[in-house]
DRENLO-314573 format. One record per atom (N, C-alpha, C, O, CB): residue number from 1; x, y, z. Coordinates in steps of 0.2 Angstrom, whole numbers. Glycine has a CB too. Example, Ala and Ser with C-alpha at 12.3 -4.5 7.8 and 13.67 -1.06 7.14 Angstrom:
BEGIN
PT  pos     xx     yy     zz
PT    1     66    -28     39
PT    1     62    -22     39
PT    1     66    -16     39
PT    1     71    -17     42
PT    1     57    -22     45
PT    2     64    -11     35
PT    2     68     -5     36
PT    2     64      0     39
PT    2     67      6     40
PT    2     70     -3     29
END
This chain:
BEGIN
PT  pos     xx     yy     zz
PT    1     31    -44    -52
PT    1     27    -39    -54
PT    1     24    -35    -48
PT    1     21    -38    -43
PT    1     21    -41    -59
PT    2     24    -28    -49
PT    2     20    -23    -42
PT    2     14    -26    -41
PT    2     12    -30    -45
PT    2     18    -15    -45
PT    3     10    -24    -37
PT    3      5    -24    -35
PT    3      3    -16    -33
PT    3      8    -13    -31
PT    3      5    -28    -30
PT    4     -4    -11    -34
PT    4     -6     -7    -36
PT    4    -11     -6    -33
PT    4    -13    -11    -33
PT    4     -6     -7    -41
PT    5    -14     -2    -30
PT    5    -20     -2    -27
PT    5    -23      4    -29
PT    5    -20      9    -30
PT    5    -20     -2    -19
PT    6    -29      4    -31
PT    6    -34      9    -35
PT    6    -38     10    -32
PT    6    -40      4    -30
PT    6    -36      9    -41
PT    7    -43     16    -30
PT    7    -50     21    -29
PT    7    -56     21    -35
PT    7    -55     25    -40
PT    7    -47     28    -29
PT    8    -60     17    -34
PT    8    -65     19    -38
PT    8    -69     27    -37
PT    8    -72     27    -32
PT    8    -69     14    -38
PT    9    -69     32    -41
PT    9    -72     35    -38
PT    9    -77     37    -39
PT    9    -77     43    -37
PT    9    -70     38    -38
PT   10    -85     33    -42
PT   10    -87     31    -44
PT   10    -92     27    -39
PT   10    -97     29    -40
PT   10    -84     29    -46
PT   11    -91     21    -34
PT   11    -93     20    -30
PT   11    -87     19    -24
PT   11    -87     15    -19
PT   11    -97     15    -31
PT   12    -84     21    -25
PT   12    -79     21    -19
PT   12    -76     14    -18
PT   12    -71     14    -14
PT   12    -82     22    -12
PT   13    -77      9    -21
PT   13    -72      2    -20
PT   13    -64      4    -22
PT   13    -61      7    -27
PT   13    -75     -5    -25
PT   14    -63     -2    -15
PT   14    -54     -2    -19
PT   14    -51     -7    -19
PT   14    -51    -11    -14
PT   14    -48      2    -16
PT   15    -48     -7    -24
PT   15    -45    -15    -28
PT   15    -36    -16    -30
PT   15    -33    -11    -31
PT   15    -49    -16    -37
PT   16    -34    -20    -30
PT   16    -30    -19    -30
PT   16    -29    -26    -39
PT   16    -33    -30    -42
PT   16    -26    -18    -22
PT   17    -20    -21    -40
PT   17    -20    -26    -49
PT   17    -14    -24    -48
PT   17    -11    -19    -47
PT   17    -24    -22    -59
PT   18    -11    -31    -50
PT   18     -5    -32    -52
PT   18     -3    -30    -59
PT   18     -7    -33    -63
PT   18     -4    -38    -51
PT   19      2    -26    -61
PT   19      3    -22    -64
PT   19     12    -20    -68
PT   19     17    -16    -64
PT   19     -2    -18    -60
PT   20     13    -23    -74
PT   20     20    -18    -75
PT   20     21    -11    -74
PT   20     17     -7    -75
PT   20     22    -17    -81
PT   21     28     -9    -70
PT   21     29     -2    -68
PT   21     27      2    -75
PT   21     25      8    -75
PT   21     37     -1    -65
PT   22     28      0    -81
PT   22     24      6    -85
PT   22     16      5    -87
PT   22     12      8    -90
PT   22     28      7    -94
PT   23     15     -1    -84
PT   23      6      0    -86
PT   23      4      4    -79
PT   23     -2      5    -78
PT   23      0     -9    -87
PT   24      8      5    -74
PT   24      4      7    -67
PT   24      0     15    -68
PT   24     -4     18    -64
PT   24     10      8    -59
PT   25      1     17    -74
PT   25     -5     25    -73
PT   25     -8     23    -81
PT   25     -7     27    -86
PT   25      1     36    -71
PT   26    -10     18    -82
PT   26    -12     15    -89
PT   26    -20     15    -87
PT   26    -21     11    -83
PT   26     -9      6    -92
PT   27    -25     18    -90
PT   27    -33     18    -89
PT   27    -35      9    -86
PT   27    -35      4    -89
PT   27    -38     19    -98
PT   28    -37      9    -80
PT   28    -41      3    -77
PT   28    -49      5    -75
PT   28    -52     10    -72
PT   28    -37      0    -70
PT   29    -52     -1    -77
PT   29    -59     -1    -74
PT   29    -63     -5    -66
PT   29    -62    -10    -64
PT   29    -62     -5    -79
PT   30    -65     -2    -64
PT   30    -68     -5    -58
PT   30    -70    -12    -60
PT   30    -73    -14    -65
PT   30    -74      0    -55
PT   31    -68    -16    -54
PT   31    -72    -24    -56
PT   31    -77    -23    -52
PT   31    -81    -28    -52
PT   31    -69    -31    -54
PT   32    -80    -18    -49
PT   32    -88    -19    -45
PT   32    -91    -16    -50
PT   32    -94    -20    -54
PT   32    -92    -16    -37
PT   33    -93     -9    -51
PT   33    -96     -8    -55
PT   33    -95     -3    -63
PT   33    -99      1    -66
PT   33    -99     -6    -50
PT   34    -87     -6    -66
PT   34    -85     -7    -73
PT   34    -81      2    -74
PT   34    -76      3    -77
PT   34    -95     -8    -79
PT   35    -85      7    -71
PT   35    -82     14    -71
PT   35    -76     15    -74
PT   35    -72     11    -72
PT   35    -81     18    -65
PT   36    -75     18    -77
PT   36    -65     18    -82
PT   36    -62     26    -76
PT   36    -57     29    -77
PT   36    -66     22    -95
PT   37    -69     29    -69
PT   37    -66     32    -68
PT   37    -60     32    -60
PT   37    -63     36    -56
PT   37    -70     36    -68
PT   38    -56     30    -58
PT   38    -53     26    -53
PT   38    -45     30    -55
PT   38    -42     32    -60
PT   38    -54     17    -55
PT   39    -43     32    -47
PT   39    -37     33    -47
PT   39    -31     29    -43
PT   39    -32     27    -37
PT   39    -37     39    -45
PT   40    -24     28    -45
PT   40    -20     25    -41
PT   40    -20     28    -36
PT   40    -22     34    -36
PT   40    -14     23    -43
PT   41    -17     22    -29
PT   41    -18     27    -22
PT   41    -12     26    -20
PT   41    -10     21    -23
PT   41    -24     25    -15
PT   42     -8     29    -16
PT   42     -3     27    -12
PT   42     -3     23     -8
PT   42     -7     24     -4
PT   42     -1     31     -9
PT   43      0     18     -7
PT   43      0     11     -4
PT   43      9     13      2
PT   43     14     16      0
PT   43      1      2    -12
PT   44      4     10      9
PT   44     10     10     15
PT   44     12      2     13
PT   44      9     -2     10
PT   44      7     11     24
PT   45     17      1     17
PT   45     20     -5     18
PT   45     23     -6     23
PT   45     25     -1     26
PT   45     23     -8     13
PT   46     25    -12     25
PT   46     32    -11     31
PT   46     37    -16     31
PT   46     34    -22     30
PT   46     31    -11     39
PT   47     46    -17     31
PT   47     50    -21     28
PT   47     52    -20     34
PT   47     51    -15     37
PT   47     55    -20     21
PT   48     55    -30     36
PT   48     58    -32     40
PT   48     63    -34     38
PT   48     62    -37     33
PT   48     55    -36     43
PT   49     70    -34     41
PT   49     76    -38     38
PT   49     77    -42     44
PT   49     78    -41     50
PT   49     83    -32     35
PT   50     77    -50     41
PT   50     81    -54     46
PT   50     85    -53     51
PT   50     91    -52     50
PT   50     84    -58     43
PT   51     84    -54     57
PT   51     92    -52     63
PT   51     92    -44     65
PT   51     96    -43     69
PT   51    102    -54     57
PT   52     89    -41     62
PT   52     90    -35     64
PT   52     86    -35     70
PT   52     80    -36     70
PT   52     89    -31     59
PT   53     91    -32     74
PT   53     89    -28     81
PT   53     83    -20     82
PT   53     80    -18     86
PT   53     96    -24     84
PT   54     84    -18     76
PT   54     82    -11     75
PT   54     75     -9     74
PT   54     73    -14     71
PT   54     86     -7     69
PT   55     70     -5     76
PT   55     63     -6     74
PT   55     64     -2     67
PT   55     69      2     66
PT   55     57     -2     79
PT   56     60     -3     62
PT   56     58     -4     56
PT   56     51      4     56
PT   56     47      3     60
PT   56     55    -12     55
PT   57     51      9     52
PT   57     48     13     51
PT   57     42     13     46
PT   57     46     13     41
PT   57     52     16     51
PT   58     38     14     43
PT   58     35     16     36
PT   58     28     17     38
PT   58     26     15     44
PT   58     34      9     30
PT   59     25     20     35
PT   59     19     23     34
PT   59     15     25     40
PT   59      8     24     40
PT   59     16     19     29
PT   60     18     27     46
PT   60     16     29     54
PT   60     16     21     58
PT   60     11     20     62
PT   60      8     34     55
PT   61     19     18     56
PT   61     20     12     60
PT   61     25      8     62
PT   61     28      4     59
PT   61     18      9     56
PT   62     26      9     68
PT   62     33      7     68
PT   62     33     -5     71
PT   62     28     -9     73
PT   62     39     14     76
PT   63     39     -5     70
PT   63     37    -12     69
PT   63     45    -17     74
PT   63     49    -13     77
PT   63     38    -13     58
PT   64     45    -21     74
PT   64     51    -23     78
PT   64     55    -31     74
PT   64     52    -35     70
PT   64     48    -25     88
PT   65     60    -30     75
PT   65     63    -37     72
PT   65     59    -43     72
PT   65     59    -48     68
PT   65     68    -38     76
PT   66     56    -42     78
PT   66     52    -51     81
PT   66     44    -51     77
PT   66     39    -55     78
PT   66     50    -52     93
PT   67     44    -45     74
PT   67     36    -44     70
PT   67     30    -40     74
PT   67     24    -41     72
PT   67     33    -51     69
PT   68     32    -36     79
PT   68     26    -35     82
PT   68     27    -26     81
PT   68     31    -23     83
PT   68     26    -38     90
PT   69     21    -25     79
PT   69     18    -18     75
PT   69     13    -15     81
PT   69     10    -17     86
PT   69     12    -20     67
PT   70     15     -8     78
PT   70      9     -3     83
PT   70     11      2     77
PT   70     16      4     75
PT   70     12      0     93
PT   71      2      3     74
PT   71      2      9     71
PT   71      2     14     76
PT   71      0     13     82
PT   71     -4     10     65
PT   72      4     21     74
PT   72      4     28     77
PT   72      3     33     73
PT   72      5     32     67
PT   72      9     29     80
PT   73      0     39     73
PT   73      0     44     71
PT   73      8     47     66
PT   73      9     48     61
PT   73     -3     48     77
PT   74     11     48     74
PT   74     18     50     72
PT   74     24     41     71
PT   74     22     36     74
PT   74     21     57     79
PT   75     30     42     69
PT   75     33     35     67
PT   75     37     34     75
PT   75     38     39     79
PT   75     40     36     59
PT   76     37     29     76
PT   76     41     30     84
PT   76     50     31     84
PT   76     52     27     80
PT   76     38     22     89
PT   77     52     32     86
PT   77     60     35     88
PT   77     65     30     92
PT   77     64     28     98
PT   77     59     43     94
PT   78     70     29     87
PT   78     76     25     90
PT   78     79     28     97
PT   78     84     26    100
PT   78     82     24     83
END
């Protein structure tokens, strides 16, 4: 099951809910302070594949086979 990360907007907390892909844009409430007003946020991530030589790209971060990350503004270049 996804995991989802939401914006209160409201008091600004962000939480995240595990969530079926058709409940992910379904009305949630803040757990700090209850608001039904909260939007889903775009969530980065970054995928390593075993053995692989090659650096790994996502969300301005590039990443290396052995696990070692450096975010950047821009993605860094094979």
């Amino acid at each position: 099951m996804p995991t989802y990360e939401y914006l209160c907007q409201a008091c600004s907390t962000t939480y995240e809910e595990r969530r079926t892909f058709a409940q992910a844009d379904e009305p949630s409430r803040c757990p700090e302070c209850g608001s039904p007003r909260v939007r889903r946020q775009l969530s980065t991530f970054v995928a390593f594949s075993p053995g692989s030589s090659q650096s790994v790209t996502s969300g301005g971060c590039a990443c290396d086979a052995g696990g070692a990350c450096a975010c950047r503004a821009t993605p860094a270049r094979n």
